[in-house]
N, C-alpha and C positions, 0 to 999 in steps of 0.2 A: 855587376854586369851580367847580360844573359849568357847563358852557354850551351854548345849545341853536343847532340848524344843523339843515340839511335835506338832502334831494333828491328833486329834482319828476323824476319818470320823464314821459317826452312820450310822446304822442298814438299814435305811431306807435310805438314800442317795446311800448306796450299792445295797439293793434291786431293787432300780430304775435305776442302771446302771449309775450312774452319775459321779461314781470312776475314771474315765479319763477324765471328765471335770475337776474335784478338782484337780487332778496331775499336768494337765499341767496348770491352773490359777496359784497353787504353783512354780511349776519348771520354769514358762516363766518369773516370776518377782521378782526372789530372789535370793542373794549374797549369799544363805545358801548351805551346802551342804546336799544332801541328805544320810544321810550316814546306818539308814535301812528303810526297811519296813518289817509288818508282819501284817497277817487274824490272828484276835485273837475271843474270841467266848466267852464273859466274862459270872461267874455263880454269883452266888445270894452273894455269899459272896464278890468278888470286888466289885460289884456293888454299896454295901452298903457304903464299904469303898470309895470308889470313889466319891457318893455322898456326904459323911458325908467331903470330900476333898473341894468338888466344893463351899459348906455351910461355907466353912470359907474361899474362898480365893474371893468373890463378894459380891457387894453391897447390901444390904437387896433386893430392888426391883428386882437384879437379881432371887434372890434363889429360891423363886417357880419355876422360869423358866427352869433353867439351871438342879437344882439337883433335883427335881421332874420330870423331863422328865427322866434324867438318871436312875433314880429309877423305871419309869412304862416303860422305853424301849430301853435302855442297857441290860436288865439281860433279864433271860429264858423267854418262854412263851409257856404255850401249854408241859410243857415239855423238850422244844429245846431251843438249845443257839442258840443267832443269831452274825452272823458276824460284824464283826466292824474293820477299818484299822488303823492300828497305824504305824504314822510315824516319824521316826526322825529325825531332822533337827541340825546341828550343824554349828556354825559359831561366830560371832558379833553379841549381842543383840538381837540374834532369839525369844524370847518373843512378844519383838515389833515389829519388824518384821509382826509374823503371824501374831501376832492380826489384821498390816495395812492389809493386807490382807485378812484374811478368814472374818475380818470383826465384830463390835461390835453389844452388844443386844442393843435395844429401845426395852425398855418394855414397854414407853409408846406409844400412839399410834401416826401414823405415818400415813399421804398419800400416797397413791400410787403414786403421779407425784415426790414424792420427792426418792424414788427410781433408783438409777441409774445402778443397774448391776457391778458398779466399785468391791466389793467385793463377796468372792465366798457365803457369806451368803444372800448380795442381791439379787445374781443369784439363788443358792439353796435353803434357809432357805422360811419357811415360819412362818407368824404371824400374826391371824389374831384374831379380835375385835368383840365382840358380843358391839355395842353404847349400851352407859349410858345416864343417864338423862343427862339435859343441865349443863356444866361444871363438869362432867365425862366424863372420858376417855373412861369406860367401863371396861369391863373385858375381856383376853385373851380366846377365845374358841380352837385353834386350835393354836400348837409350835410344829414345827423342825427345829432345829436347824443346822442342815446339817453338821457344822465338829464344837470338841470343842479343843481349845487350851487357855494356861495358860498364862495372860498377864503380870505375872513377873516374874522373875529367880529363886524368893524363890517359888513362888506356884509351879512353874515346876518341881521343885529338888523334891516335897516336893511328885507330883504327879509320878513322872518318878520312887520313890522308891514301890509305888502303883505298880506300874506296872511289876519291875523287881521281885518283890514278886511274882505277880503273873505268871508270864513268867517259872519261875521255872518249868521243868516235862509238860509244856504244848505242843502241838505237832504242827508241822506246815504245815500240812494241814488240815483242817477242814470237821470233819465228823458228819452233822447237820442235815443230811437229810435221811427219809427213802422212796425210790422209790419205786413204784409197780409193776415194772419189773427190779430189780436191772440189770439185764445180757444185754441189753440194754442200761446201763451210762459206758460210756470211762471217761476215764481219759486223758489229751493231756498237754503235756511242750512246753510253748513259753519263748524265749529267746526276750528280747530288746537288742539290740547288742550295743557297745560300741559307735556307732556311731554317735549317738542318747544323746552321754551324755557327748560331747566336752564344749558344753557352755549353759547357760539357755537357755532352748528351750524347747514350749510348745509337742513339737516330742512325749516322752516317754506317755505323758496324752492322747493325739491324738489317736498315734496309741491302747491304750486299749480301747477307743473309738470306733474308728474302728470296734475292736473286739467283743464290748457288742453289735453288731447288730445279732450275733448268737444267743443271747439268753441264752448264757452258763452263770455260775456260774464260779467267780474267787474261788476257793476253799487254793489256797495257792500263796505268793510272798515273795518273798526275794529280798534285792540287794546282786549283789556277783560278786566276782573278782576270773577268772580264773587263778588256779595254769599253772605254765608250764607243770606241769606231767598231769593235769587233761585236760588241752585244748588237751593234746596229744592224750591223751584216748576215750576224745568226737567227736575226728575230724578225729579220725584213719584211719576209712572207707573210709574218702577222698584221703586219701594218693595213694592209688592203683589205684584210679578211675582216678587220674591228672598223676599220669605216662602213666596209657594205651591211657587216651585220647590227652592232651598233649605233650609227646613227640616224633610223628612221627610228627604230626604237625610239632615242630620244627626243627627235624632230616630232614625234605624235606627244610624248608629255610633257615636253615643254608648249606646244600647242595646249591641252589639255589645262595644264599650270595657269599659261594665260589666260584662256576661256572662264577659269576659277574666279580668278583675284579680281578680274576686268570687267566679269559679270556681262560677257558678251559671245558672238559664236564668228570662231575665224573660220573661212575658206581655207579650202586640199592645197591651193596657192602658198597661202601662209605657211601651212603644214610642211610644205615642200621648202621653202624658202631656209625655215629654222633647221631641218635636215639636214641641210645646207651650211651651216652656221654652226647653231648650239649641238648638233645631231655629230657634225666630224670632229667638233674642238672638243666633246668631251671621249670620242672613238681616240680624240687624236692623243688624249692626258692619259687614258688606259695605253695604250703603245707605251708613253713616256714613260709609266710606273711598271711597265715588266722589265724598261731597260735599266731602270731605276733599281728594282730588285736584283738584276743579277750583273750592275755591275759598279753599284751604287753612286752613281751618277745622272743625272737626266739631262739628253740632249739639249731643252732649253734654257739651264744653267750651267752650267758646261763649260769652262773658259778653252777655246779652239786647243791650247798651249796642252790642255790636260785630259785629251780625247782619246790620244793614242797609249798611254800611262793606264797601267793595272787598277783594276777598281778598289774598293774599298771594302770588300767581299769576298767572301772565297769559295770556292766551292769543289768537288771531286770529279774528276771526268776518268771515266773507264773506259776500257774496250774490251766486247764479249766474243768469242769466237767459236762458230758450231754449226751444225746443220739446223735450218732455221729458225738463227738466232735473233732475226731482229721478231719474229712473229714471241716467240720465248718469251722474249723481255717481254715485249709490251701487252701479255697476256697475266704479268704477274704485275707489271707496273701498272695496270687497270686505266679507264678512261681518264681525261683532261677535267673531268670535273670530279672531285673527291667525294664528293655528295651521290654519285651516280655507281659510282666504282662499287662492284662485287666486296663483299667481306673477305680478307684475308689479303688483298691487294697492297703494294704501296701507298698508293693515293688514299683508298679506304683509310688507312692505318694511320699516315702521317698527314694526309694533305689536310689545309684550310679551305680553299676555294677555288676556282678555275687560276687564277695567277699564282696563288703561292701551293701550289701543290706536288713539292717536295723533290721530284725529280723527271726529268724529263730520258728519251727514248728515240731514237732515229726511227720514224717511220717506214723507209724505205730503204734501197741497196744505195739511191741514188741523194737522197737526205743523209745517208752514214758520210759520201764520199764528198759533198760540200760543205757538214758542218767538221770535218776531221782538220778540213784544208784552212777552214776559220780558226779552230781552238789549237792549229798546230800540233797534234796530236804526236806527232815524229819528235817533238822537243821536249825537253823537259828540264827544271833548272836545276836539280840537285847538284850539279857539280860543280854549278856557279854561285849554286848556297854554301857550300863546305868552303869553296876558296875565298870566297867575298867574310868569313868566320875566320880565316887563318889571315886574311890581310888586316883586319881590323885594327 
């Protein structure tokens, strides 16, 4: 049977934009699924408990390390919570798993040659040594730990109920910060589209990679599968725009087409007629196939029972936060057709084609605040995924 585990990216690993290197180390080398993410902003009282977690599930020589750092830098400071990513992993032995991956402490000390970057804590973490006398180690001066994860099933369960406690009434976007011109921070929704999440692929870490070169603030993430009612809702706008532009388009070669095979010359009539016809049904099958892609389902098979029901796809939706943040984004996310898009862009990088090109960008102040209200942005199910795991 599957089992679920975690890892909490820290404060500082965020802070330094490093959130999309972690993702995709995780996502390009693991049989797990990813099945949530959430920006969580833990206060003084998880913290404690979390620590008081970490102190019985490692080895003495860990526990200064691990649950004393948690204690002076998981919780507030100044006042302010700070961010922290929590993510869930469900599959096969996901414990061992991350652990091969995000990588074990050595408390003791350790050469630099003997470092190889293979885990995300050799790349990220850092641990460094004030020397001791001869045969001392020394003592630790300086630990981050870069992400922490639970390296067996019972500490997991044991943490993951930590969690879902706290999760309770929490919100899910994170309001941490007090600006000195607040009317100058936007708010901006990026979507990682579905395309992105066919098979391990460092893609989803990449492309927020990409994005931390704006300098924004992730303020909120979720993973989320679009309903067929809700892809309808977020994509409606298109619907009008691929009739007027597509179907004279194809109202002229399917004219054309005819003219061919029939070995005859039709009237602007006809022309108009087929516009009409073959020119919106085929406007109208591109509509079907973007709803198709992001929420794999298409409205004309579609049984009504299974419209409102999570699609068959999943995909990332974030929220950026900064002084013009939506113009940011969508200057590194590059135009709607991949083909057109500058070098170094997302779309350059990852897209295929005007529909599948890789992630999408709120336009507007006024596009952020109608598609936030569709993809329910304020929600998130992590604490309905840990309890619906402990009911089983």
């Amino acid at each position: 049977m599957d089992s679920l585990s975690y890892v909490l990216v820290t404060p500082y690993t965020i802070a330094k934009s490093r959130t999309g290197g972690v993702i995709a180390r995780l996502l390009s080398r693991l049989d797990l699924e990813l099945v949530g993410a959430q920006m969580i902003a833990p206060d003084e009282g998880f913290v404690k408990n979390f620590a008081a977690s970490l102190r019985g599930e490692v080895k003495p020589s860990d526990v200064s390390l691990l649950a004393d750092y948690t204690e002076s830098n998981m919780g507030p400071s100044g006042g302010r919570r700070h961010r922290s990513l929590l993510l869930l992993f469900q599959g096969e032995n996901p414990c061992e798993k991350l652990t091969g991956i995000c990588g074990r402490l050595h408390p003791e000390h350790r050469d630099f040659d003997s470092l190889t970057g293979e885990t995300i804590r050799d790349t990220y973490a850092d641990l460094i040594y004030v020397p001791g006398k001869p045969g001392d180690s020394g003592r630790v001066s300086y630990f981050e730990p870069a992400v922490l994860t639970p390296r067996n099933q019972k500490w997991a369960d044991r943490d993951l109920a930590l969690f879902a406690q706290f999760l309770k009434g929490q919100e899910n976007i994170i309001k941490n910060m007090q600006y000195p011109d607040p009317a100058k921070i936007e708010q901006t929704l990026v979507i990682i589209k579905p395309d992105n999440w066919q098979y391990a692929s460092s893609r989803p870490g990449t492309i927020i990679d990409m994005f931390s070169r704006t300098g924004l603030r992730i303020v909120g993430i979720k993973v989320h599968r679009f309903s067929l009612t809700a892809a309808l809702d977020f994509y409606g706008p298109v619907e009008g725009a691929l009739k007027e532009k597509l179907a004279p388009i194809f109202g002229q070669k399917a004219r054309e087409i005819l003219e061919r095979e029939l070995k005859l010359r039709l009237n602007l009539e006809t022309e108009k007629s087929l516009t009409g016809s073959v020119g919106i049904e085929y406007a109208q099958d591109q509509f079907y196939r973007i709803i198709d892609f992001m929420s794999g389902k298409r409205p004309d098979t579609c049984p009504p029972r299974d419209q409102d029901r999570p699609g068959g796809v999943k995909c990332m939706i974030l929220v950026y936060e900064g002084i013009n943040a939506i113009n940011k984004i969508r200057e590194v996310l590059g135009p709607t057709d991949p083909l057109k898009a500058p070098g170094g862009t997302v779309r350059r990088e990852f897209g295929s084609n005007v529909m599948v090109n890789t992630a999408h960008a709120s336009d507007s102040c006024e596009s952020f605040e109608r598609e936030r209200r569709i993809v329910k942005i304020e929600e998130n199910s992590l604490e309905s995924i840990i309890s619906a795991y402990f009911e089983r």
